[in-house]
HTML snippet that shows the backbone in 3Dmol.js (N, CA, C, O; Angstrom):
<script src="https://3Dmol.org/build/3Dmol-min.js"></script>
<div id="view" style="width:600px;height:400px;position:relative"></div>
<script>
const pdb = `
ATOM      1  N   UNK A   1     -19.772   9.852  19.444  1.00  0.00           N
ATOM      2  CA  UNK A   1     -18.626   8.987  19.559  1.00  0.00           C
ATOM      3  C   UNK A   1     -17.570   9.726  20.387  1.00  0.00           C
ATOM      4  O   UNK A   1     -17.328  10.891  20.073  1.00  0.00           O
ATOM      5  N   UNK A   2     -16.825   9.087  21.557  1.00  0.00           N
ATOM      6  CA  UNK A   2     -16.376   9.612  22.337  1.00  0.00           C
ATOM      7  C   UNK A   2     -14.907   9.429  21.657  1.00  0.00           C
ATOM      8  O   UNK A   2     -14.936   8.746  20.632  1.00  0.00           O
ATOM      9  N   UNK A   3     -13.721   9.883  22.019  1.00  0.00           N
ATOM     10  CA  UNK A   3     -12.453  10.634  21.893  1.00  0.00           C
ATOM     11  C   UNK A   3     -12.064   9.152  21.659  1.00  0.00           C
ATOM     12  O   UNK A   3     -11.979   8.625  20.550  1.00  0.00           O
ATOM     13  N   UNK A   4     -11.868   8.629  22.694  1.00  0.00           N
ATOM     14  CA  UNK A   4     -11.114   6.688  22.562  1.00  0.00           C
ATOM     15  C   UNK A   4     -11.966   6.238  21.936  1.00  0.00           C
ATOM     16  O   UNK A   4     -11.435   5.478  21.127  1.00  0.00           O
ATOM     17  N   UNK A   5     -13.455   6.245  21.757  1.00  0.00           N
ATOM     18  CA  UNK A   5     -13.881   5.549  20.415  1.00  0.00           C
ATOM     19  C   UNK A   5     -13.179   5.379  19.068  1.00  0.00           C
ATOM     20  O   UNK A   5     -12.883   4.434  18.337  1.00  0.00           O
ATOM     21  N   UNK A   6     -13.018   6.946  19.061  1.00  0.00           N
ATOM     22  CA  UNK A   6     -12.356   7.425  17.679  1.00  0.00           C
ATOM     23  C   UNK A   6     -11.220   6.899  17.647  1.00  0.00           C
ATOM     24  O   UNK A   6     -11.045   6.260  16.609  1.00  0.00           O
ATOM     25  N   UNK A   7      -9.733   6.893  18.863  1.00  0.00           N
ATOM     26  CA  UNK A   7      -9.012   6.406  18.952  1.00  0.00           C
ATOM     27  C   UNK A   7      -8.288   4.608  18.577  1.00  0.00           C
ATOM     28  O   UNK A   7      -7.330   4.185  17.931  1.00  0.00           O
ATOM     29  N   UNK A   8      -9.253   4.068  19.300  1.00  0.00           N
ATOM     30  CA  UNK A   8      -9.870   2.878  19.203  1.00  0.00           C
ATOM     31  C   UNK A   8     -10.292   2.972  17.934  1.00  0.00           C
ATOM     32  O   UNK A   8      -9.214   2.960  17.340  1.00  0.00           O
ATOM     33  N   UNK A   9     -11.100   3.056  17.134  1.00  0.00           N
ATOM     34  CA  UNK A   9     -11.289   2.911  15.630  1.00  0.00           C
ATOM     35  C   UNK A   9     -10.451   3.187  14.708  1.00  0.00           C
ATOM     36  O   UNK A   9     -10.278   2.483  13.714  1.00  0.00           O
ATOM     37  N   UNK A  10      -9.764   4.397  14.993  1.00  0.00           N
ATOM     38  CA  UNK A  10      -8.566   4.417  14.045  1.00  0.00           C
ATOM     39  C   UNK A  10      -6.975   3.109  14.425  1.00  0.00           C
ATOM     40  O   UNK A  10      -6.399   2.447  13.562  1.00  0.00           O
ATOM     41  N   UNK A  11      -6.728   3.116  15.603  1.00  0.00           N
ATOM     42  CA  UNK A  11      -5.897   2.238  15.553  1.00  0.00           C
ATOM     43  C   UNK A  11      -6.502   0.658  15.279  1.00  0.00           C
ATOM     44  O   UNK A  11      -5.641  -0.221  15.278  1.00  0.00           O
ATOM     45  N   UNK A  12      -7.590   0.330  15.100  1.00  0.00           N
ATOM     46  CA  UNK A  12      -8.079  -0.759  14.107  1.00  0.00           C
ATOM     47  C   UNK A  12      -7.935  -0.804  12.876  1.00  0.00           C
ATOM     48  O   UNK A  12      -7.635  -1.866  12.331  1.00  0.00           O
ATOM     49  N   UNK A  13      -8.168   0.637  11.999  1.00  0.00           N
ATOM     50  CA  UNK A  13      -8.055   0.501  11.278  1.00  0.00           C
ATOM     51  C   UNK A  13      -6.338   1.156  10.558  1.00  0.00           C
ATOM     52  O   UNK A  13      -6.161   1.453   9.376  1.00  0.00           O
ATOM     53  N   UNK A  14      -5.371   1.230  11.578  1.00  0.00           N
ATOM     54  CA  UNK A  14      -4.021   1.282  11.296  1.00  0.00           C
ATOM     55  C   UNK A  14      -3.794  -0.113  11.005  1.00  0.00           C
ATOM     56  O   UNK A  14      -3.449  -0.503   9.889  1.00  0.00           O
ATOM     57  N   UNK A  15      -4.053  -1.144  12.356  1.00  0.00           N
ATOM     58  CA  UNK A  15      -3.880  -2.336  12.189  1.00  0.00           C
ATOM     59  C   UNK A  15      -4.196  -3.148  10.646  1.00  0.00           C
ATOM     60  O   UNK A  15      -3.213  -3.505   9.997  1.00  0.00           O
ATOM     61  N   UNK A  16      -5.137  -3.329  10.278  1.00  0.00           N
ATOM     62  CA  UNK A  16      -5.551  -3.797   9.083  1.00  0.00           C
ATOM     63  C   UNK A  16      -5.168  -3.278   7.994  1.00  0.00           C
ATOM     64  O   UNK A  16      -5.157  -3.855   6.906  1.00  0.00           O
ATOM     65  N   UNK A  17      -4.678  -1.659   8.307  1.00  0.00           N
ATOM     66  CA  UNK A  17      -3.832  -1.329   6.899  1.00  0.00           C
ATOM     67  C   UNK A  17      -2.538  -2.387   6.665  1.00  0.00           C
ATOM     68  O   UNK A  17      -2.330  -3.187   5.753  1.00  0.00           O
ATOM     69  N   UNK A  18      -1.578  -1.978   8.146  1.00  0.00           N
ATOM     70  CA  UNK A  18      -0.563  -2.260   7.711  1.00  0.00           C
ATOM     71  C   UNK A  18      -0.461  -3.936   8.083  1.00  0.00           C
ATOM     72  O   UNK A  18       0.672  -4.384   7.908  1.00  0.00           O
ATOM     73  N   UNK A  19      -1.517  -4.963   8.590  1.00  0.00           N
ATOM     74  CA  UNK A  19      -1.389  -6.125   7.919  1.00  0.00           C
ATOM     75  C   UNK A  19      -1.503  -6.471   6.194  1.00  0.00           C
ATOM     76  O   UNK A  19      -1.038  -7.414   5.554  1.00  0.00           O
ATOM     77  N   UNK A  20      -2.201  -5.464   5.822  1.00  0.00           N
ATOM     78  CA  UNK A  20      -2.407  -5.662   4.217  1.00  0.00           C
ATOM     79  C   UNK A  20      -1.202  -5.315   3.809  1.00  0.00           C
ATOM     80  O   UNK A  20      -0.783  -5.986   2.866  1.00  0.00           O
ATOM     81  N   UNK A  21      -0.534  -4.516   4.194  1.00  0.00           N
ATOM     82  CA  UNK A  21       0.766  -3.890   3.482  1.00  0.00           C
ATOM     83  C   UNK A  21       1.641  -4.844   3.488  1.00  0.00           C
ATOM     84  O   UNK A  21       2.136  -5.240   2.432  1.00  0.00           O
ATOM     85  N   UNK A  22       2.003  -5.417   4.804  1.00  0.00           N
ATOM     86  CA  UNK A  22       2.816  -6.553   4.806  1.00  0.00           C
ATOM     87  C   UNK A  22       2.449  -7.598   4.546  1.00  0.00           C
ATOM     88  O   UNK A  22       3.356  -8.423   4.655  1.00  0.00           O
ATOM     89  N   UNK A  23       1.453  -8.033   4.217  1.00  0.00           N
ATOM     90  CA  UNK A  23       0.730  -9.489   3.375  1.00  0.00           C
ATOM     91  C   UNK A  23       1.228  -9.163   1.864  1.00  0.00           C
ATOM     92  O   UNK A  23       1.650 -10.176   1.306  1.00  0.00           O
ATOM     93  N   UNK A  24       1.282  -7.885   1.005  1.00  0.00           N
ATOM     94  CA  UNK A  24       1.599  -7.691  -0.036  1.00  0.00           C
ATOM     95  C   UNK A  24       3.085  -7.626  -0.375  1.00  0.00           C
ATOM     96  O   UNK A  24       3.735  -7.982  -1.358  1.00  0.00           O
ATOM     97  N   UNK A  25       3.421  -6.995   0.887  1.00  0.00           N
ATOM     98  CA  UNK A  25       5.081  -6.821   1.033  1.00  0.00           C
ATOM     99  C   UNK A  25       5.335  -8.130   0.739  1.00  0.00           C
ATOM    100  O   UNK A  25       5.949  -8.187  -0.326  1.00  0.00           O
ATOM    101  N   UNK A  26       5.084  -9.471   1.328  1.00  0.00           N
ATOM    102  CA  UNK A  26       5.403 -10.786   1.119  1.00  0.00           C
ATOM    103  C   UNK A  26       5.216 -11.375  -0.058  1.00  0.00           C
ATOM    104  O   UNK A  26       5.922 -12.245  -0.569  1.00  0.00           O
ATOM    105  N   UNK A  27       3.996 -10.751  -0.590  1.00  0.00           N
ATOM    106  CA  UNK A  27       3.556 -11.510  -1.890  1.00  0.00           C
ATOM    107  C   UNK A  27       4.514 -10.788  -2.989  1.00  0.00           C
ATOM    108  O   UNK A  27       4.254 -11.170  -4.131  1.00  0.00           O
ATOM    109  N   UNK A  28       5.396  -9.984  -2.919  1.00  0.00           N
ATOM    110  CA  UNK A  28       5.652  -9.484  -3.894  1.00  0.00           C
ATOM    111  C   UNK A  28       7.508  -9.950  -3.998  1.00  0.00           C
ATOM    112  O   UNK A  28       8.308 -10.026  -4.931  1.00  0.00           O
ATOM    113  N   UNK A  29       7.594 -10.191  -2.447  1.00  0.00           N
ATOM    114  CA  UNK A  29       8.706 -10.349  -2.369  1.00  0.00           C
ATOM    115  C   UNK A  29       9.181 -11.978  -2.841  1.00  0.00           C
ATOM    116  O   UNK A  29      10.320 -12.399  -2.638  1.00  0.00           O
ATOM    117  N   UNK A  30       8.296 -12.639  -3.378  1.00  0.00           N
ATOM    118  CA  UNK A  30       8.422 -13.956  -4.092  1.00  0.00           C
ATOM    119  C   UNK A  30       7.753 -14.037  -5.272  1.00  0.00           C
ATOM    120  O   UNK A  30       7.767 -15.135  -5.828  1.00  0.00           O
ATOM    121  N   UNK A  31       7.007 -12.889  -5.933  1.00  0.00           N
ATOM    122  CA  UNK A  31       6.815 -12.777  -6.916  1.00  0.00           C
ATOM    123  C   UNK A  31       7.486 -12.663  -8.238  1.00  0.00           C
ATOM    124  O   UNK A  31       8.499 -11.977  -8.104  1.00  0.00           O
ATOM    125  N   UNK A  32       7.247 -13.244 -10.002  1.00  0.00           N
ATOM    126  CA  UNK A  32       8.196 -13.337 -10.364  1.00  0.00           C
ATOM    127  C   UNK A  32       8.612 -12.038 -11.258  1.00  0.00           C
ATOM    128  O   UNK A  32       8.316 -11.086 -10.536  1.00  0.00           O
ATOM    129  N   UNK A  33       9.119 -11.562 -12.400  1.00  0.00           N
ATOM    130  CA  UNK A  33       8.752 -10.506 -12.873  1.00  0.00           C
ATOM    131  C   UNK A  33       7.946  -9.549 -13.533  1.00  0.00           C
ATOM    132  O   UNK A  33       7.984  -8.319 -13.498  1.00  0.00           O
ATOM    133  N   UNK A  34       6.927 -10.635 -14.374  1.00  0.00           N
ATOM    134  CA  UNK A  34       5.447 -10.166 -14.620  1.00  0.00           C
ATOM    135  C   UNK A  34       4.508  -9.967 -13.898  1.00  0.00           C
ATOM    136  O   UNK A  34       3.473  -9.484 -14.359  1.00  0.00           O
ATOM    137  N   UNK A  35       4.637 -10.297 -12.557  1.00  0.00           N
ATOM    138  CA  UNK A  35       3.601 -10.571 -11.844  1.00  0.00           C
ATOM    139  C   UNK A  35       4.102  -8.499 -10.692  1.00  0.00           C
ATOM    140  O   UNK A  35       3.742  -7.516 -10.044  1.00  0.00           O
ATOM    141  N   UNK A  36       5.104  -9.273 -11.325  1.00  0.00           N
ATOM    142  CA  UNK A  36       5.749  -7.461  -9.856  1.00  0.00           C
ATOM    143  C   UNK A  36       5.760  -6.049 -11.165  1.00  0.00           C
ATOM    144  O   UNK A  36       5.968  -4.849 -10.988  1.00  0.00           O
ATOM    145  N   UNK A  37       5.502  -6.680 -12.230  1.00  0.00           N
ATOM    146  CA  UNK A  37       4.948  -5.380 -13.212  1.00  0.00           C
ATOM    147  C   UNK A  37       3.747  -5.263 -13.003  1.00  0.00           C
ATOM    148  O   UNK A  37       3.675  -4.200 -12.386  1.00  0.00           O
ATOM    149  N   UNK A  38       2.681  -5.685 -13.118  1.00  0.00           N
ATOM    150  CA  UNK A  38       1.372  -6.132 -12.794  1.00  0.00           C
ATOM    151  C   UNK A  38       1.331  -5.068 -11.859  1.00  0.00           C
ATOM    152  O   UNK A  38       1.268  -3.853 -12.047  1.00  0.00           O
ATOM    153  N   UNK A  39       1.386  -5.877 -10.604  1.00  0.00           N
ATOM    154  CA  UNK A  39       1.434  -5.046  -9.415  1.00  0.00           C
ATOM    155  C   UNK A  39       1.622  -3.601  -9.183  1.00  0.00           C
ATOM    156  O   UNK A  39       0.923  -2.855  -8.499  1.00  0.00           O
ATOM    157  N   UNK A  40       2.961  -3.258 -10.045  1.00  0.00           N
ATOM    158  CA  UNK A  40       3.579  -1.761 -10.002  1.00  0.00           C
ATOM    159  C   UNK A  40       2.144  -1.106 -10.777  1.00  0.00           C
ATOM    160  O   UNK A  40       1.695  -0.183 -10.098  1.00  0.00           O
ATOM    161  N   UNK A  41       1.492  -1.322 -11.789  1.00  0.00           N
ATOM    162  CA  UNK A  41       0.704  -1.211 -12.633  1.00  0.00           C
ATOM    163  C   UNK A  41      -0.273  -0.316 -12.112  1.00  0.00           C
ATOM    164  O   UNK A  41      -0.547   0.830 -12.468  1.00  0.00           O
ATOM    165  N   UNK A  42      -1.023  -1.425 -10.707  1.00  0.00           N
ATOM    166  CA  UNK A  42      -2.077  -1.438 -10.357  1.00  0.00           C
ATOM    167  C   UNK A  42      -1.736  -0.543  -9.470  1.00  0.00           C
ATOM    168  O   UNK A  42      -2.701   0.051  -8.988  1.00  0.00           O
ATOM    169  N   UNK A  43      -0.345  -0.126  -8.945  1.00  0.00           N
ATOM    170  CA  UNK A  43      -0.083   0.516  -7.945  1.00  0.00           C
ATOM    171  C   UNK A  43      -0.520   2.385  -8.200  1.00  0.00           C
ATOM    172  O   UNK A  43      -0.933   3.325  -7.521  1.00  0.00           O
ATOM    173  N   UNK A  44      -0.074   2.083  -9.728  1.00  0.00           N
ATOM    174  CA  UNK A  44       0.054   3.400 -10.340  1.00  0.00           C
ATOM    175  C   UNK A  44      -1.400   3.836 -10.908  1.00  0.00           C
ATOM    176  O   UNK A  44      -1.688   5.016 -11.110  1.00  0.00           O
ATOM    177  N   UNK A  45      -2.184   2.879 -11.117  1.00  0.00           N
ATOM    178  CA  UNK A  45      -3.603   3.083 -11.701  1.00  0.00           C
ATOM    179  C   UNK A  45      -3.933   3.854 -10.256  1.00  0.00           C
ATOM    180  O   UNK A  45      -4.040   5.078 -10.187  1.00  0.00           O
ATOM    181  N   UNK A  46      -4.060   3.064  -9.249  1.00  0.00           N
ATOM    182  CA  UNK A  46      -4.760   3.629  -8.194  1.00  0.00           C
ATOM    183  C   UNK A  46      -4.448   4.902  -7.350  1.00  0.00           C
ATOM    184  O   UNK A  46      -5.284   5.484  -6.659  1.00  0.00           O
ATOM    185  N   UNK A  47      -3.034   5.291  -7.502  1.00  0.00           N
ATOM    186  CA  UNK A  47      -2.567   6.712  -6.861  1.00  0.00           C
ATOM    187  C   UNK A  47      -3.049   7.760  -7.795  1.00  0.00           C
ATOM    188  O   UNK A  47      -3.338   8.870  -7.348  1.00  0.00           O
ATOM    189  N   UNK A  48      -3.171   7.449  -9.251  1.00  0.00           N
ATOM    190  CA  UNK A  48      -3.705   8.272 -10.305  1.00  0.00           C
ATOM    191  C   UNK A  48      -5.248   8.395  -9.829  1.00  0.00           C
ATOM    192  O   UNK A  48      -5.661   9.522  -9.556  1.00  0.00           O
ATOM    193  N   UNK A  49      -6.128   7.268  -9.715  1.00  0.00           N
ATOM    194  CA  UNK A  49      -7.313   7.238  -9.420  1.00  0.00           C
ATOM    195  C   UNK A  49      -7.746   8.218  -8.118  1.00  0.00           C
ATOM    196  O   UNK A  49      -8.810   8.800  -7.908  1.00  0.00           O
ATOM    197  N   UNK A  50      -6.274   8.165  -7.179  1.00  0.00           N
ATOM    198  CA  UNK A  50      -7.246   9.093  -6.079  1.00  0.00           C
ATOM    199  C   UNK A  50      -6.603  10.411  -6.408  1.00  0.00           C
ATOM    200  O   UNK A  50      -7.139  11.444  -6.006  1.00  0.00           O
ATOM    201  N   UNK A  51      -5.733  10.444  -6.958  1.00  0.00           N
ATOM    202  CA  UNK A  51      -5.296  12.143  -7.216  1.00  0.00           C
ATOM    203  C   UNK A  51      -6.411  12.679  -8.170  1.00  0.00           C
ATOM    204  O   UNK A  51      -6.644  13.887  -8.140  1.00  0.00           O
ATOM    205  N   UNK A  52      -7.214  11.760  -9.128  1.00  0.00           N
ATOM    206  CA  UNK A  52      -8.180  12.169  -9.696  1.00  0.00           C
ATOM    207  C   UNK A  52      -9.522  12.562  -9.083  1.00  0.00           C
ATOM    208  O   UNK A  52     -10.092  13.602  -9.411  1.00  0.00           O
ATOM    209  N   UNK A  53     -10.126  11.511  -7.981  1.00  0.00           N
ATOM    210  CA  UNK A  53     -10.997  11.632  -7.276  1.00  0.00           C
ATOM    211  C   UNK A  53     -11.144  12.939  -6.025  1.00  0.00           C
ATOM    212  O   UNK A  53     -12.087  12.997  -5.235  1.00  0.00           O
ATOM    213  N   UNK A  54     -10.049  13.878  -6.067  1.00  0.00           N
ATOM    214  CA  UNK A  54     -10.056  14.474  -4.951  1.00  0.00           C
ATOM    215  C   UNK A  54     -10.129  14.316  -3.357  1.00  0.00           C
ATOM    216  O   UNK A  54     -10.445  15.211  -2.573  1.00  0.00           O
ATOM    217  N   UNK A  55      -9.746  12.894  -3.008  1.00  0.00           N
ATOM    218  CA  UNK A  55      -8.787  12.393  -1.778  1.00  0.00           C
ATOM    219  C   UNK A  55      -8.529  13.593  -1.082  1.00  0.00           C
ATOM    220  O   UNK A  55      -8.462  14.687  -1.642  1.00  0.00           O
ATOM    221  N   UNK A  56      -8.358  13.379   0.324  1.00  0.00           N
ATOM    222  CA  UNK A  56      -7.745  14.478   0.867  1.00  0.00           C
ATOM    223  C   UNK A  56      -6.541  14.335   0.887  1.00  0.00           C
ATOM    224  O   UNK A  56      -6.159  13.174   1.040  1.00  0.00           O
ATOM    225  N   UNK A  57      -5.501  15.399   0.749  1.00  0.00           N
ATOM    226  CA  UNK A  57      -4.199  15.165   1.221  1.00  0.00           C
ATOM    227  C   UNK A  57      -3.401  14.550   2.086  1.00  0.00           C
ATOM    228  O   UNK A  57      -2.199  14.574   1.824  1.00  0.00           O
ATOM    229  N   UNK A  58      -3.761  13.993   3.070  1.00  0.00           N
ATOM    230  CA  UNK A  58      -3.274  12.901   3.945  1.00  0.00           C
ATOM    231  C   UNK A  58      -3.555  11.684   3.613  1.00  0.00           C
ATOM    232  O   UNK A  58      -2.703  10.813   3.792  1.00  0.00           O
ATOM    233  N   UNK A  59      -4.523  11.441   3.186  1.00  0.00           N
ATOM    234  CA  UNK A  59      -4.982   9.752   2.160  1.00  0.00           C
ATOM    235  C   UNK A  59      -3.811  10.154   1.286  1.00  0.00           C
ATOM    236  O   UNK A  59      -2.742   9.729   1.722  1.00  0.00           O
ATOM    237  N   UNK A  60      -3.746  10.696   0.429  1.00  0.00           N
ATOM    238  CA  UNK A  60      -2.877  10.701  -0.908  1.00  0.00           C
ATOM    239  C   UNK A  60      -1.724  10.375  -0.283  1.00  0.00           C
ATOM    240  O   UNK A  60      -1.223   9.386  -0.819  1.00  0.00           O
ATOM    241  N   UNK A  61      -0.619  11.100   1.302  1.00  0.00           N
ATOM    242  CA  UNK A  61       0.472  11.333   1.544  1.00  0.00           C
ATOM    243  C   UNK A  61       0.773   9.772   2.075  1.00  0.00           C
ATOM    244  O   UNK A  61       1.796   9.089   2.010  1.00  0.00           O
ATOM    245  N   UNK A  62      -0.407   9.532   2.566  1.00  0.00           N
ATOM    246  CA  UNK A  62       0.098   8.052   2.904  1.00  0.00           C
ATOM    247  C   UNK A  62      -0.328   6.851   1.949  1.00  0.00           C
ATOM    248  O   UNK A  62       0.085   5.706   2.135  1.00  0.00           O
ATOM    249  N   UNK A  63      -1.122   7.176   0.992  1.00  0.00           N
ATOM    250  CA  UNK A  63      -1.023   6.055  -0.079  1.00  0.00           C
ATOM    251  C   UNK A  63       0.145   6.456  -0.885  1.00  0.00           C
ATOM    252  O   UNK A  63       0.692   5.533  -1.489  1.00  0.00           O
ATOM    253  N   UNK A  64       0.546   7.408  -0.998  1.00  0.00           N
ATOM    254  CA  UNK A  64       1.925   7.743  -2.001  1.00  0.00           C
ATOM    255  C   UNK A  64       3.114   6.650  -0.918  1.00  0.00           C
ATOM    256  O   UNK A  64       3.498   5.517  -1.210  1.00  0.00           O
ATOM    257  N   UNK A  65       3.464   7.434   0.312  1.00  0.00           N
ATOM    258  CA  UNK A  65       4.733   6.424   0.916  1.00  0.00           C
ATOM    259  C   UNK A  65       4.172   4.824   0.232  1.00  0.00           C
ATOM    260  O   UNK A  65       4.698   4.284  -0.742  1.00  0.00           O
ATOM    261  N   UNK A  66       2.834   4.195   1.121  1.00  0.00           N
ATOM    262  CA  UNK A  66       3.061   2.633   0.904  1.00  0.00           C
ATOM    263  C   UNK A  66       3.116   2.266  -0.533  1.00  0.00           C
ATOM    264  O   UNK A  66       3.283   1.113  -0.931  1.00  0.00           O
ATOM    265  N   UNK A  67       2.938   3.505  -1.432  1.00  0.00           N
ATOM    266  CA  UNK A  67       3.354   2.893  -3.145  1.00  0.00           C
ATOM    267  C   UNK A  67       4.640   3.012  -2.719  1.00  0.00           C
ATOM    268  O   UNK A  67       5.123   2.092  -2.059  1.00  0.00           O
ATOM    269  N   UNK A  68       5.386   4.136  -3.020  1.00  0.00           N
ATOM    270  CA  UNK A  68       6.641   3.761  -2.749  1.00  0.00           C
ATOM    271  C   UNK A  68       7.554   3.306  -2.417  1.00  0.00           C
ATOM    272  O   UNK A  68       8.707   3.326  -2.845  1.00  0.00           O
ATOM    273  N   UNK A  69       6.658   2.444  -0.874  1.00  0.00           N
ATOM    274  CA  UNK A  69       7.591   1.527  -0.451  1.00  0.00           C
ATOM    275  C   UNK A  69       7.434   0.512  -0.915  1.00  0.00           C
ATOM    276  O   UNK A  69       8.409  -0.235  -0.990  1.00  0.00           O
ATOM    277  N   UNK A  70       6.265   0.116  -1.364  1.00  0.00           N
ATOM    278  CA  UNK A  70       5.874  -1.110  -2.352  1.00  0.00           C
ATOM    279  C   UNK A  70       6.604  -1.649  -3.277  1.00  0.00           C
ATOM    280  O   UNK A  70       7.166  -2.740  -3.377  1.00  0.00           O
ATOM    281  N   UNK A  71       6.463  -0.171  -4.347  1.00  0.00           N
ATOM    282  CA  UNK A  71       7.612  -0.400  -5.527  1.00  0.00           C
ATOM    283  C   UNK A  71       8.821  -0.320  -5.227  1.00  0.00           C
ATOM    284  O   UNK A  71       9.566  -0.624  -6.160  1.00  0.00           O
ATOM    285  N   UNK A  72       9.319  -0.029  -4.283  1.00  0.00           N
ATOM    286  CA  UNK A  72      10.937  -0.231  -4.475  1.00  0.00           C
ATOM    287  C   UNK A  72      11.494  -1.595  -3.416  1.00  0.00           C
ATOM    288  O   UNK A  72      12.645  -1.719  -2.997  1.00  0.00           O
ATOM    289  N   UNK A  73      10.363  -2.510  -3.147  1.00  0.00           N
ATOM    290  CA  UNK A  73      10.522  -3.690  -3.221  1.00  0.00           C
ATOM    291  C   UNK A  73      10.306  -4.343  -4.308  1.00  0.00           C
ATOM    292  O   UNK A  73      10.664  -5.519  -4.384  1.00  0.00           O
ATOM    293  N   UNK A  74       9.825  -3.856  -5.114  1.00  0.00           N
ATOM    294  CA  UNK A  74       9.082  -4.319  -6.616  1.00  0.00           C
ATOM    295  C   UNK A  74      11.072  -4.523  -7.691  1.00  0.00           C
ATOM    296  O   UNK A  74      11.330  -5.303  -8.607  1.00  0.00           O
ATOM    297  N   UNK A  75      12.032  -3.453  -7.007  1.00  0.00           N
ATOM    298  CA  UNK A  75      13.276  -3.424  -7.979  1.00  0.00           C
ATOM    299  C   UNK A  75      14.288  -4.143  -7.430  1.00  0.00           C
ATOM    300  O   UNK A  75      15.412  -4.033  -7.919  1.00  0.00           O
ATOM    301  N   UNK A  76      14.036  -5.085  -6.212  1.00  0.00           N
ATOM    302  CA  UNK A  76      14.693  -5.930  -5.488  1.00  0.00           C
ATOM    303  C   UNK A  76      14.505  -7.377  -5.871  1.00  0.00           C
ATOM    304  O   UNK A  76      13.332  -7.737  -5.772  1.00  0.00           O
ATOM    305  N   UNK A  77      15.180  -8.114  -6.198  1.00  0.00           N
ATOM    306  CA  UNK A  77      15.071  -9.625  -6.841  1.00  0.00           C
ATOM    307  C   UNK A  77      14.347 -10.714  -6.228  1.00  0.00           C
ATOM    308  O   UNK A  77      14.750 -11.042  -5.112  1.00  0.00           O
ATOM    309  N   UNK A  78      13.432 -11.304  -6.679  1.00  0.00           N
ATOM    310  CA  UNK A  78      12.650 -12.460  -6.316  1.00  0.00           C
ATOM    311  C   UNK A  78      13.034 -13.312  -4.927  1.00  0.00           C
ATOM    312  O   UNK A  78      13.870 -14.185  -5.159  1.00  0.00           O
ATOM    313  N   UNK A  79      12.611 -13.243  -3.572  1.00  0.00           N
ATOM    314  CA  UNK A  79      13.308 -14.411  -2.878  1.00  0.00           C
ATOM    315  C   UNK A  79      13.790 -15.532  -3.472  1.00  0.00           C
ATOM    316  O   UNK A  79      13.010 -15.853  -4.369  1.00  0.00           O
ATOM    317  N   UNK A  80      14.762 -16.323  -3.390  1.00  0.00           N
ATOM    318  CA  UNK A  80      15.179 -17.783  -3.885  1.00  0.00           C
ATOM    319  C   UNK A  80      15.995 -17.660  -5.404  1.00  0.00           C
ATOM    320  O   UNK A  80      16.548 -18.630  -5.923  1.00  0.00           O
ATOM    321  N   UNK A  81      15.966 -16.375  -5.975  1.00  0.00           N
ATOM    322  CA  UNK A  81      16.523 -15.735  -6.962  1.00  0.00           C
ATOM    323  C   UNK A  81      18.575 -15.699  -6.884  1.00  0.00           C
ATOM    324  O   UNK A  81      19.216 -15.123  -7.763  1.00  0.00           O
TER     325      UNK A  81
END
`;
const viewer = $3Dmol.createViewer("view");
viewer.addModel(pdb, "pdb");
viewer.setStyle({}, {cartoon: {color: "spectrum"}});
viewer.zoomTo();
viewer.render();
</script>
């Protein structure tokens, strides 16, 4: 696999991260308050899950930011609220 392959594959798969991020960013940002506990929940099961699994440190550094930025849309009030 040549250099822009790799290139090319990773910025595909930047793309599809951060459409998921902001598809969730949305869903959460009209979500009501059980539903954005939930969420925080699952947020926290899964950063536990890879600090358990031995992840490399750059997976962890960047699943830690998009929790974080996650949840602290999670302490911001419901759109239409």
């Amino acid at each position: 696999m040549s250099a822009k392959d790799i290139e090319n594959r990773f910025n595909y798969l930047l793309g599809r991260i951060t459409a998921l991020e902001l598809l969730t960013a949305g869903m959460l940002a009209t979500a009501d308050e059980e539903r954005r506990k939930v969420a925080a929940a699952y947020l926290e099961m899964a950063y536990v899950g890879g600090l358990n699994s031995n992840v490399s440190e750059h997976l962890l550094k960047g699943f830690r930011s998009t929790k974080e930025n996650l949840l602290s849309r999670l302490s911001e009030p419901p759109d239409g609220s």
